[in-house]
GUNU-879852 format. One line per 10 residues: their letters; for each residue x, y, z of C-alpha. Coordinates in steps of 0.2 Angstrom, whole numbers, plus 5000, padded with zeros to 4 digits. Each point is the difference from the previous one (the first is absolute). Layout:
# GUNU-879852
a> X Y Z; ...
# end
This chain:
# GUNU-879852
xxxxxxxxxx> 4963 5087 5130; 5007 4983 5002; 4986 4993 4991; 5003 5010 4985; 5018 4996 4999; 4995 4981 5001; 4987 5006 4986; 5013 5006 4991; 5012 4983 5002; 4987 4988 4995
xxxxxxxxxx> 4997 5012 4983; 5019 4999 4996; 5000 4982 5008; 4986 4996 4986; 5007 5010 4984; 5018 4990 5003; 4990 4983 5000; 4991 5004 4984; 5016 5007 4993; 5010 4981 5002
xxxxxxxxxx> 4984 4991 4994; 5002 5011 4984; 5017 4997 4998; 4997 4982 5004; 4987 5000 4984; 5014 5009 4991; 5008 4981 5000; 4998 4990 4986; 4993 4980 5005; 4995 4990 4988
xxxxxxxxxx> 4985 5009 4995; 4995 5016 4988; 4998 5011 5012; 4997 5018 4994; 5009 5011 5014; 5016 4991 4995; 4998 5014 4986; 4989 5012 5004; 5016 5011 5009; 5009 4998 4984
xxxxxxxxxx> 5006 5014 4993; 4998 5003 4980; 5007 5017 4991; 4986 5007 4993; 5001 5013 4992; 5018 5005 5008; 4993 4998 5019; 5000 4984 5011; 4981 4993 5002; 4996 4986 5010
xxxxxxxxxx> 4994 4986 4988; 4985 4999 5012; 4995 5020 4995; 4999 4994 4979; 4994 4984 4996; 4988 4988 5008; 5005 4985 5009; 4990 4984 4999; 5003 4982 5006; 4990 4989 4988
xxxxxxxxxx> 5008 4982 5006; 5012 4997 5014; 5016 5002 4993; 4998 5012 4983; 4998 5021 5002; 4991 5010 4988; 5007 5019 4999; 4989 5010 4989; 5006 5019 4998; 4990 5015 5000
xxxxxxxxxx> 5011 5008 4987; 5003 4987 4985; 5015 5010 4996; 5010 4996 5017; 4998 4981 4997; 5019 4998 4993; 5004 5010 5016; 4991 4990 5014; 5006 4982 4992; 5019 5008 5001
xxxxxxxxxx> 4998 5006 5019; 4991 4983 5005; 5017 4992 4989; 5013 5012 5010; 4991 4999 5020; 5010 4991 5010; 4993 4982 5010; 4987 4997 4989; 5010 4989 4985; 4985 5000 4990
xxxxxxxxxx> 4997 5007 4981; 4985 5006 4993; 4995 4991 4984; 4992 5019 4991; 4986 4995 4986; 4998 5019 4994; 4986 5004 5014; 5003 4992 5015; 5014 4992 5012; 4999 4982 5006
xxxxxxxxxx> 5012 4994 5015; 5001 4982 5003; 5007 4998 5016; 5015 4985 5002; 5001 4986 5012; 5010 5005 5013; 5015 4991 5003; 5003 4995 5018; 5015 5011 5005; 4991 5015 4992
xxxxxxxxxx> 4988 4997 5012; 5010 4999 5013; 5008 5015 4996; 4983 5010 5001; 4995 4992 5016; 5015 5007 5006; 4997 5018 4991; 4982 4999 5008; 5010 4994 5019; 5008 5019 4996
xxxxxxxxxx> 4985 5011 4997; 4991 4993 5016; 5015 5004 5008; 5001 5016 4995; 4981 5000 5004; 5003 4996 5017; 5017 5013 5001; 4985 5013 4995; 4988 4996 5013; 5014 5000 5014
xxxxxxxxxx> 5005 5019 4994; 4981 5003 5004; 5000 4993 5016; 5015 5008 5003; 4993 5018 4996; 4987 4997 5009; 5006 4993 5016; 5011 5019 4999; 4983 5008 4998; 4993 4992 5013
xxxxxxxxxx> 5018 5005 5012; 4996 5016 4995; 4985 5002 5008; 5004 4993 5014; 4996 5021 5009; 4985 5000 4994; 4993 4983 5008; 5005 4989 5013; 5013 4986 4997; 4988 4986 5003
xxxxxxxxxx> 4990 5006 4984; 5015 4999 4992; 5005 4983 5005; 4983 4994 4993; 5001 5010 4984; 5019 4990 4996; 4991 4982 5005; 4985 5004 4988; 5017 5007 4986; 5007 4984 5003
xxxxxxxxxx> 4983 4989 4996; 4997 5009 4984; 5019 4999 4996; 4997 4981 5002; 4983 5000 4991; 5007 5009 4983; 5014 4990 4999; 4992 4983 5003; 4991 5007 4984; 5015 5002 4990
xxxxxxxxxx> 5005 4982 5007; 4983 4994 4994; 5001 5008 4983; 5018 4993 4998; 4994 4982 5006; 4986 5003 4984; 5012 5005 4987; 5014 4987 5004; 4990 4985 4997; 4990 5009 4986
xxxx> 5020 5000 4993; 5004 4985 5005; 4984 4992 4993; 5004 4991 4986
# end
């Protein structure tokens, strides 16, 4: 029982450090990068698609984008939503059959500004992780009927370690992208 409520911690644990290093890669740096647009959403057709969903992606150097669209028809309609999504500053240049994106230098106080933006997701990250240890550590209360309190106590220290262990992660993947943005 208190096995499969660490169990079930460490899987939350692990779904909240891949959510922040997904919303870390959703930070623009210096560099093309294509799941800055991947979550955009396009009206196509009347419904909201993620740009991702209808048109290919591609890096062919280090700072220039190339969106190609399934549907030749919703060009017009992925340059605008790229044009209108907010903290990208970009504009498409549109040649009739595809999209390039060349990204711009960043200027030093924009990238201070998303070193800070980053500082708030891992935070929110590690606020996530707390929650789970916090459920948990209830779980574990819980059963303390069922099984002695010792088992207990060593159920909470082994919470703690992986509590520590998924947020040193977050921490890790924060280090990474703040000097990937501070990079110049």
């Amino acid at each position: 029982m208190i096995k499969d409520v660490l169990e079930e911690s460490s899987d939350k644990m692990t779904k909240a450090v891949e959510h922040a290093r997904e919303d870390f890669g959703s930070v623009r740096t210096g560099r093309a990068n294509p799941a800055l647009f991947s979550k955009i959403l396009v009206d196509y057709y009347g419904t909201p698609t993620p740009l991702g969903q209808m048109a290919s992606l591609q890096v062919p150097e280090a700072r220039v984008l190339v969106i190609t669209p399934y549907d030749k028809s919703a060009l017009k309609d992925v340059e605008k939503a790229i044009v209108n999504a907010p903290n990208l500053g970009v504009t498409p240049s549109n040649d009739g059959n595809i999209l390039r994106v060349v990204m711009p230098e960043l200027t030093e106080e924009r990238r201070k500004e998303y070193v800070k933006l980053v500082h708030s997701k891992a935070e929110e990250a590690r606020v996530s992780i707390r929650n789970i240890r916090r459920k948990s550590k209830n779980d574990l209360d819980a059963l303390k009927d069922e099984v002695g309190e010792d088992e207990i106590s060593r159920g909470e220290k082994e919470l703690e370690q992986l509590t520590k262990k998924y947020i040193d992660r977050v921490d890790e993947a924060l280090r990474a992208k703040e000097s990937e943005l501070l990079e110049i």
